[in-house]
N, C-alpha and C positions, 0 to 999 in steps of 0.2 A: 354760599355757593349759588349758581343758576344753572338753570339749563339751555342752552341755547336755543332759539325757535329756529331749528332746522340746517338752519347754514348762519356763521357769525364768523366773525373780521377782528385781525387786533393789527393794529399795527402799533408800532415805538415812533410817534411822530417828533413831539419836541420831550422840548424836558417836562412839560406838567405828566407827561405819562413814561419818563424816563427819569432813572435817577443815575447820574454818573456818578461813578465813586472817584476819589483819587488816591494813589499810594507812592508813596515819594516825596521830596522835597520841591523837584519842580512843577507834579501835576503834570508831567507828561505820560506818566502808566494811565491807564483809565479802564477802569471796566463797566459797563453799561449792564442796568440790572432795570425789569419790568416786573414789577408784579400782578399778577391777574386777579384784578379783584374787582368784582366775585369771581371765583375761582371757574372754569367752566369743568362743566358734568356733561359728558354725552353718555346718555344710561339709554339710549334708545335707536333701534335700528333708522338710517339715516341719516342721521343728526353729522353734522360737520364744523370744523373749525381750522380756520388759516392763520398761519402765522406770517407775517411780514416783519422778520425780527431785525431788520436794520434801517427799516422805516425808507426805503427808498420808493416806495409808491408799487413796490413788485412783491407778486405772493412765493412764501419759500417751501414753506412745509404746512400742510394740511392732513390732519386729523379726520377721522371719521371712522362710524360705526355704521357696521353696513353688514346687512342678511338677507339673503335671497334662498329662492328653494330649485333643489335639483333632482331633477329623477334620474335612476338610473336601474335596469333592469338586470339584475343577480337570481340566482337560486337561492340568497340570503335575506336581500331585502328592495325593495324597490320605489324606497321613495326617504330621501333624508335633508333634514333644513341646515343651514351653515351662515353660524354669525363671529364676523370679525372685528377687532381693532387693528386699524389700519395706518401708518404714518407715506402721505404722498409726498412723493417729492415731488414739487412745481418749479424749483428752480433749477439748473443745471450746476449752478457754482455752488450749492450746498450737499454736504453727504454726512451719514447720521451712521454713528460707531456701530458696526453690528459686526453677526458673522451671514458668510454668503455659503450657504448648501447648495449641491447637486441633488435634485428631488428625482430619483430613478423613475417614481410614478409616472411623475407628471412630465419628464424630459424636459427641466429649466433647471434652473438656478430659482432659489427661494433664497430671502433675505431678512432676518432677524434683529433688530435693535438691542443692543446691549441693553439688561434695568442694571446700568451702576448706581455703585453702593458713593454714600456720602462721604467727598474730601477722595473720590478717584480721581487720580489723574490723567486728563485730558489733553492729548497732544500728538504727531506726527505718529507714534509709538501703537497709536489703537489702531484697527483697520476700519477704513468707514466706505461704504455702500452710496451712490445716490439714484440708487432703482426708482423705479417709482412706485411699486405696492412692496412694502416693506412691513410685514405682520407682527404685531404687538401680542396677539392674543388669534386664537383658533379656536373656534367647540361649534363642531359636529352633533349631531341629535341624530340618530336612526330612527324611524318613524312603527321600524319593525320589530321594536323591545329589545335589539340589540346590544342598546345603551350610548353611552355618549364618549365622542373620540377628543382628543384636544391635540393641539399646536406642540410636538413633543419638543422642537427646536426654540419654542418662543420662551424667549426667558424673563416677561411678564406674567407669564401664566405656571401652574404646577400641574401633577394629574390626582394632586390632593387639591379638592376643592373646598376645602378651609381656609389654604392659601392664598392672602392678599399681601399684595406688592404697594407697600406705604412709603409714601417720599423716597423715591426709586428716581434715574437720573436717567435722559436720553443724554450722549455725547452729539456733537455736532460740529461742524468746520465749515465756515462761510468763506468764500473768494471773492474778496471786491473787484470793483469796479478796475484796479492797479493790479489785480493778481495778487496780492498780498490775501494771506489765509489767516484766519481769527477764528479761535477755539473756542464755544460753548456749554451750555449745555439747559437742558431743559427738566423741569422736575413734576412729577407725575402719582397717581396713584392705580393701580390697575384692581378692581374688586370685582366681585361676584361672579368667581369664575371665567373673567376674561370678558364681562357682558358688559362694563362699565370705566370710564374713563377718565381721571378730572386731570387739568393740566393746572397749575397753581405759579408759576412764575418761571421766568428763563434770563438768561445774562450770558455775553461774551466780550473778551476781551479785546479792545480797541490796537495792541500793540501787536502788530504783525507774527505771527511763529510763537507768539509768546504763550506756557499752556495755562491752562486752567484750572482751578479745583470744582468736583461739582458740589453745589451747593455754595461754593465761594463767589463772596462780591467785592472782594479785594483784590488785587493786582498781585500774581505769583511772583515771589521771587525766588530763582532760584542759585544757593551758594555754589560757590566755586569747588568748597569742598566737598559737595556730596558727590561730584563727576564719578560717574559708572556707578552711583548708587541704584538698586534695583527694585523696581515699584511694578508689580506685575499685578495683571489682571486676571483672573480664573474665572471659570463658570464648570458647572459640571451639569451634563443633562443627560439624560438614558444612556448612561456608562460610558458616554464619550467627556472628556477634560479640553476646554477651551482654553488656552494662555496667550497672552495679549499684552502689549506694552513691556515689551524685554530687550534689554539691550544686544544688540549682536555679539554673536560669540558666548550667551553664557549654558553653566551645565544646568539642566535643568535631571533631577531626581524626583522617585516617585517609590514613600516607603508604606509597609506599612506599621502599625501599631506593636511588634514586635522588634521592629527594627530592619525586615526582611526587606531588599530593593525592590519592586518590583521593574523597573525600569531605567535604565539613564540615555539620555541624548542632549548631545551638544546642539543648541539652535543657533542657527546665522542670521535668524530674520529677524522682526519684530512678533512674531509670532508662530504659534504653534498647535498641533491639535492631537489630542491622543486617544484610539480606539481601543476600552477597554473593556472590551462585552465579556473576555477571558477573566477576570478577574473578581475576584468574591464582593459583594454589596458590603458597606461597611466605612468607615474613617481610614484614612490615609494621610501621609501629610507628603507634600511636594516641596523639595528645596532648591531652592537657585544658588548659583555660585558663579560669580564674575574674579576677575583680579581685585577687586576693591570694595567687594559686597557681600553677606550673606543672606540669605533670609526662605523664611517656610510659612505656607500657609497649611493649615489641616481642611480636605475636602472630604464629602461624605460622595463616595459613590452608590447610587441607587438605580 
């Protein structure tokens, strides 16, 4: 691994820094896979990194870790430091799968990057963001012994600070140059409370629309049979349920461990979001149901 001196550059120029793969008989699938080696570390306020992931001489997505101090006068406390991991988007044709909050505080929109999990699938179906400060990780310090706040939405980060996020996946969708859109994804680890960053390799795929697996450097195919098969995404974070990647029209359920419903609703989009501040901490399991699919994940609300 290294650390980079301050500000560093990768780009996918030819093939000695890119390896195509092929999958097929003709070599017309392709997926383009980079790996970062030595891997970059930005463990220090400041510190920055750009990706130019399709090598066309323009930067797309930028990395950084970044702390500054803010004062602000309270009856509680008046003076607290705030260090983040930050993903910028520099290009306008690239957008990075997250979810997009209403911040009542701060009267914006705040934007979140999904950490998928390995072999998630990547495609139209996730929702993607191409904001430009998009927070990986958040921690607050109050300087008045109050203690320390974190990024409750950033699903890099936990408010257990034991919790490291290991070969963890950003989702990503590039627009070329033709308007054709190419699904990615980049693979990551987030430690020490959100203070530290390493990015270890990224790849996307060459065939238009076509999705991707993360952590896959092989060409997706997908069977005819599995049409309306249902591959959903979850996240759970301070008693709200994020669902992502769902086919229109299906039922989605929410039991729990006794078998009691807590919930049903029909979704028509590709996704969904559920506020659960009413209901007990503990394991649940959520089931989906299409015409042509079943399936359940168990989530832990906390």
């Amino acid at each position: 691994m290294t650390t980079p001196n301050r500000y560093h550059k990768l780009k996918a120029y030819s093939l000695f820094s890119t390896a195509f793969l092929f999958n097929g008989p003709s070599g017309f699938n392709q997926v383009v896979y980079v790996d970062i080696d030595p891997d970059i570390v930005l463990d220090t306020p400041g510190e920055q990194f750009t990706l130019d992931i399709d090598g066309n001489g323009s930067d797309d997505i930028s990395f950084f870790n970044s702390s500054f101090d803010f004062y602000m006068a309270t009856p509680w406390w008046s003076y607290w430091t705030r260090q983040d991991l930050v993903a910028n988007i520099v290009n306008e044709n690239i957008a990075i799968a997250g979810l997009k909050h209403y911040d009542w505080y701060n009267t914006s929109y705040q934007y979140y990057p999904f950490a998928l999990e390995n072999s998630s699938l990547i495609n139209d179906k996730l929702s993607f963001n191409n904001a430009s400060f998009q927070l990986i990780a958040l921690h607050t310090f109050f300087s008045s012994g109050l203690g320390t706040l974190y990024g409750f939405n950033c699903f890099w980060m936990h408010l257990d600070s034991t919790v490291n996020e290991i070969n963890k996946y950003i989702g990503f969708k590039l627009i070329d140059e033709v308007e054709d859109t190419h699904f990615g994804w980049i693979r990551c680890d987030v430690l020490n409370i959100g203070r530290t960053m390493i990015i270890k390799d990224y790849a996307y795929e060459l065939t238009p629309d076509n999705p991707i697996l993360a952590g896959d450097t092989a060409h997706y195919i997908g069977l005819s049979t599995q049409a309306g098969k249902i591959e959903p995404v979850v996240y759970c974070e301070n008693k709200k349920v994020y669902i992502s990647n769902l086919d229109k029209n299906c039922d989605v359920s929410i039991y729990n461990l006794n078998g009691g419903i807590i919930l049903n609703k029909e979704v028509k989009t590709g996704s969904v979001e559920f506020d659960l501040q009413n209901v007990a901490t503990g394991a649940y399991l959520v089931v989906f149901k299409n015409e042509n699919d079943i399936r359940s994940k168990k989530i832990i609300i906390n």
